[in-house]
N, C-alpha and C positions, 0 to 999 in steps of 0.2 A: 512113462505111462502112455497107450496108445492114443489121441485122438477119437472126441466121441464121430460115432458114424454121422455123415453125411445124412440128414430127411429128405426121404423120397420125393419126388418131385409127385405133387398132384395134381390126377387126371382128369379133364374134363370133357362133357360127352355133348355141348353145347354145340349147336349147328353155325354160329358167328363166328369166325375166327378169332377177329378183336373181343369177343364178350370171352371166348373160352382162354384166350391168352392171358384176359385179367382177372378172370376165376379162378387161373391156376396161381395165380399170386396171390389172391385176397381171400378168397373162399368163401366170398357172398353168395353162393347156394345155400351153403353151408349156413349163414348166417341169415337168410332170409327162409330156410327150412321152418322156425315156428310158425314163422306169419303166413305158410302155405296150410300148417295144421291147425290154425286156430279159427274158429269157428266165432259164430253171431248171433246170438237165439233170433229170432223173427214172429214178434206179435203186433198187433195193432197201434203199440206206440212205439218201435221199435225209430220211429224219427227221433225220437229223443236223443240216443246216443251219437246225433251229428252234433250237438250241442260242444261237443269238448275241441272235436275235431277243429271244429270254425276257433275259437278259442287260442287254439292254439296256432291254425292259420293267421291269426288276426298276430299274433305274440310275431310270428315270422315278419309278416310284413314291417311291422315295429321298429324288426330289428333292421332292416334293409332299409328301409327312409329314414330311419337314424342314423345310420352309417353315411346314407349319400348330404344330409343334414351335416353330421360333424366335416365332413370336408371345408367347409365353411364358417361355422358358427365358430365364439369368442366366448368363453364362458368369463367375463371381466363386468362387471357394471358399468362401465367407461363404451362398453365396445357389442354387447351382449343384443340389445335391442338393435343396433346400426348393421349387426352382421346376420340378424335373421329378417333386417328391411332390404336388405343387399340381395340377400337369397328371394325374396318374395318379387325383386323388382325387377335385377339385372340379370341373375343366373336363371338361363335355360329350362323351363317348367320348372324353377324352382317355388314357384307361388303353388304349383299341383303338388309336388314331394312334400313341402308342409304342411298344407292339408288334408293328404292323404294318412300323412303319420300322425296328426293331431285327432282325425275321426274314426281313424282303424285304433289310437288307444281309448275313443270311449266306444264303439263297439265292442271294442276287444273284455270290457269289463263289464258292460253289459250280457255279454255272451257267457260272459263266468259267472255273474249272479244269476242267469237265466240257469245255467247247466247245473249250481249248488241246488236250484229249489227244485229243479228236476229230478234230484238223484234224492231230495227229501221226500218227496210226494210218490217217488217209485220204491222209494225205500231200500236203496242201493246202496247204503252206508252202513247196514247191520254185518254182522257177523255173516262171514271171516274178512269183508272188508272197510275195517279200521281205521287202517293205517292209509288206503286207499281216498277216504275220508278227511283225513287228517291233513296229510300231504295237497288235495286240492283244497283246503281252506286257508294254509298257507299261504298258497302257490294265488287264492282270491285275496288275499291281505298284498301281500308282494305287489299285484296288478293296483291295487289302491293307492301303495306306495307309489308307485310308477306314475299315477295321476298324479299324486299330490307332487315330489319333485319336479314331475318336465313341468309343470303348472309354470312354475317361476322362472323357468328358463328363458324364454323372450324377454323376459324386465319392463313389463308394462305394468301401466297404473294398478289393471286390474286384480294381475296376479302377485303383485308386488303386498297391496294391502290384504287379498284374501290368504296369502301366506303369514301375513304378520297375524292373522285372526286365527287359523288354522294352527300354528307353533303356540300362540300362547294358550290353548285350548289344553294341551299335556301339561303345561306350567302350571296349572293348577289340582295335579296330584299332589298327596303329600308326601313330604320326604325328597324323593326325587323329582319333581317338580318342576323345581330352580334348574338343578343340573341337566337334564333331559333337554329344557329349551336352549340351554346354552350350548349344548352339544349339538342341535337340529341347527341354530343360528351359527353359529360359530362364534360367538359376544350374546353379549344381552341385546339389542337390535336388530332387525333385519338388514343387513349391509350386502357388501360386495363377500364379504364372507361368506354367507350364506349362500348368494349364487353360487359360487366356486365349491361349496361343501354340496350340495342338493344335485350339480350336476356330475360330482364323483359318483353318489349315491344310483343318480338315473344309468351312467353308462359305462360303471364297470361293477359295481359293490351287486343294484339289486340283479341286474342280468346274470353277473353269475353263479349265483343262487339258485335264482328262479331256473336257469337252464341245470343242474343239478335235482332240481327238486321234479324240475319234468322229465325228465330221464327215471327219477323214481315211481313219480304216479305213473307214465307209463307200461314200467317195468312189472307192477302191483295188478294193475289193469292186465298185461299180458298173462300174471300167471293165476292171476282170480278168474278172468273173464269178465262176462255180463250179466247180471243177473236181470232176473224175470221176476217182475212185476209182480205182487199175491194175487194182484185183482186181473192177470192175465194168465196165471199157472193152470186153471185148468182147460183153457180153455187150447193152452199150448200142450200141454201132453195129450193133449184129445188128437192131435196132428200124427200122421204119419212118422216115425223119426228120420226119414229123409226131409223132410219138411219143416223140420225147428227148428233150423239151422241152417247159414249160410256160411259157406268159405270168406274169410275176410278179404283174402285177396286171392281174386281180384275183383269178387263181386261186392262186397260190402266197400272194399277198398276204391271201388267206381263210382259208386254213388255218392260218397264221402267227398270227391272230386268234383261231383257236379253240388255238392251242398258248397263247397269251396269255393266254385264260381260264379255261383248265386250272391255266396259274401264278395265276392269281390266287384261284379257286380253292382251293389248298393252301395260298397265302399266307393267305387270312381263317379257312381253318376252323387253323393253326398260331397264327394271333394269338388267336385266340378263345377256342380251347380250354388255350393253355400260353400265357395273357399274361408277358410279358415284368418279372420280375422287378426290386427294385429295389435290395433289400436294405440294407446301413446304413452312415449316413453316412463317409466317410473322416476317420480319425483319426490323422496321422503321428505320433503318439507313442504307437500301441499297438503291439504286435509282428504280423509279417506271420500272415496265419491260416496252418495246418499245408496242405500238398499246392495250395499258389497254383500256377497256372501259368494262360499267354495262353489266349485263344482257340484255339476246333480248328485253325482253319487254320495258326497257330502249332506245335501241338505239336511235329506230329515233328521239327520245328527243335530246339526247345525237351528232347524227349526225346532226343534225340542229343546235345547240347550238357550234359546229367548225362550219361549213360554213356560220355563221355568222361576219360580219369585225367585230375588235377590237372596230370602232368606228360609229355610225350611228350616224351621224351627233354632236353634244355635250352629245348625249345619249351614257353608255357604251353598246357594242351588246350585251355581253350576258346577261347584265339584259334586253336587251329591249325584249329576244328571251323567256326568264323565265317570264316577263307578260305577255306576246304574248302568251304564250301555258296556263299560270292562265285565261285570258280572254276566249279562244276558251275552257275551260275545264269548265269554268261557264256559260258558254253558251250553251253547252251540254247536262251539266245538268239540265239546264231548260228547252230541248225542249218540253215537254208538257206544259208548258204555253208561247211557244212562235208558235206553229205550226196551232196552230185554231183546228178547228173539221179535224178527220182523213179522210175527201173528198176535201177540200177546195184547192186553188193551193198553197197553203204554205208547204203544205206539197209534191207536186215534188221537190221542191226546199232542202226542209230536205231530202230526197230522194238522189239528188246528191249530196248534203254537206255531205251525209252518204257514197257516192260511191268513193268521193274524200279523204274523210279522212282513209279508206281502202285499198286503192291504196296508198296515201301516206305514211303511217306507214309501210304497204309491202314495197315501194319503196324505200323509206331512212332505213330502218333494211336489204337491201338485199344489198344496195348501201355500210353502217355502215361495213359492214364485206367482201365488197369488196375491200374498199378503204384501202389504206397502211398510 
């Protein structure tokens, strides 16, 4: 049998030599060709869609001061808190790489609760984008995750106890309960186990998920587009059709860059100015400090979960308060097959269950760190 033919070598009409010598190997025209045809609609809120962009700049930076972090860090209880006071004291702006990685991941997660209620109140989660929907609520659960593991990773007092309060918060499902906290801890306890399981979970289990799963919201986004607004639709087909739209790159693609270094920006002058605490080593045989509680994003969980009684009726409260927030959290995630078409009146109604549940999470996280 002959030999299949030789593929033609491809041509490229690039004026760099160096760019056309690695285009003929790669074929990145070829593969940057959608993002030359894909287009931006342009209305008065059209800032909104910087929202994912920063999001996921912020995800980037995460990953690059985590990487220059593990050069260093001991994921061991014996060595975990000694190898990120080493990093903070002796190694080379290692006190600014920690800070910057600890405040670009609560950015990072405020930037994706801001960008969920965005796409609720624009209504950019109806039909045909679902799945688009879906995948970023995830991909907001993931970033949660991502708090609650590196939480523990320095092995201080603080996050040492609010992980022991945060783990047994699922321990009180039923059925699975028991097993779930045991799986999160690695024993029944908060140990050196637990570090060691929490920091597989932070740097390699959720990372490589969550970079699959952005690869797909991407991919959703590239072939749905953007959609437009109700309450800006006529105002946008009233526009010239040269004018509802912009090329993404490299005009939408520029300004995405200066939203980029606006976040970055806020992220160095926050590291710099409020470096990132480190506080003092974790000791499971002291008593927990008085007013512990998770992270912000945690609270109002966490502040509803106390001001629930001990007992609702023969139900215990705070499991009734831990389904109570599993029900409204699966219900959220399916409002695009629960809202109808994005004109119908189900959708004012998603409207104010999106304006109440904003107000409440500000409310009980403002209430969380007022209260003694």
């Amino acid at each position: 049998m002959g030999s299949a033919p030789e593929a033609a070598p491809r041509s490229s009409t690039h004026r760099n030599p160096l760019v056309r010598w690695l285009d003929e190997r790669f074929g990145w025209e070829d593969l940057l060709a959608p993002l030359r045809h894909k287009t931006v609609p342009v209305h008065k809120l059209s800032y909104w869609y910087f929202l994912g962009g920063i999001t996921l700049f912020l995800f980037i930076i995460q990953v690059l001061t985590g990487i220059l972090l593990l050069l260093y860090y001991r994921a061991s209880a014996n060595e975990a808190f000694e190898s990120v006071q080493y990093i903070m004291t002796q190694v080379q702006f290692g006190w600014l790489v920690r800070s910057i990685h600890s405040w670009s991941a609560n950015l990072m997660i405020f930037t994706a609760f801001a960008h969920m209620f965005s796409v609720l109140f624009l209504r950019a989660y109806t039909k045909p984008r679902e799945l688009t929907w879906l995948t970023g609520m995830v991909l907001l659960f993931l970033a949660l995750g991502f708090g609650f593991s590196g939480y523990l990773l320095p092995w201080n007092t603080l996050a040492f106890f609010a992980t022991k309060v945060g783990t047994e918060i699922p321990g009180q499902i039923p059925v699975i309960g028991k097993p779930l906290l045991i799986f999160l801890r690695g024993g029944e306890e908060v140990t050196g186990a637990t570090l060691t399981r929490f920091f597989g979970f932070h740097v390699a289990l959720l990372p490589g998920i969550t970079t699959l799963l952005i690869a797909a919201h991407i991919l959703l986004i590239q072939r749905l587009g953007m959609s437009v607004p109700p309450s800006q639709e006529a105002a946008w087909k009233a526009l010239p059709p040269s004018k509802r739209e912009m090329p993404f790159f490299p005009n939408f693609f520029a300004r995405e860059l200066m939203a980029w270094y606006i976040a970055l920006g806020v992220l160095g002058l926050l590291a710099a100015l409020y470096p990132w605490e480190l506080g003092s080593k974790a000791d499971p045989f002291v008593p927990a400090p008085a007013g512990i509680r998770p992270e912000w994003y945690f609270v109002f969980m966490f502040q509803t979960l106390k001001l629930i009684p001990a007992k609702v009726g023969p139900i215990d409260g705070e499991l009734l308060g831990i389904l109570g927030f599993g029900v409204v959290g699966l219900i959220w995630v399916l409002l695009p097959f629960l809202g109808g078409d994005r004109y119908g009146r189900r959708q004012v109604f998603i409207r104010g269950l999106g304006v109440f549940a904003l107000a409440y999470m500000l409310g009980m996280t403002v209430y969380g760190y007022l209260a003694k």
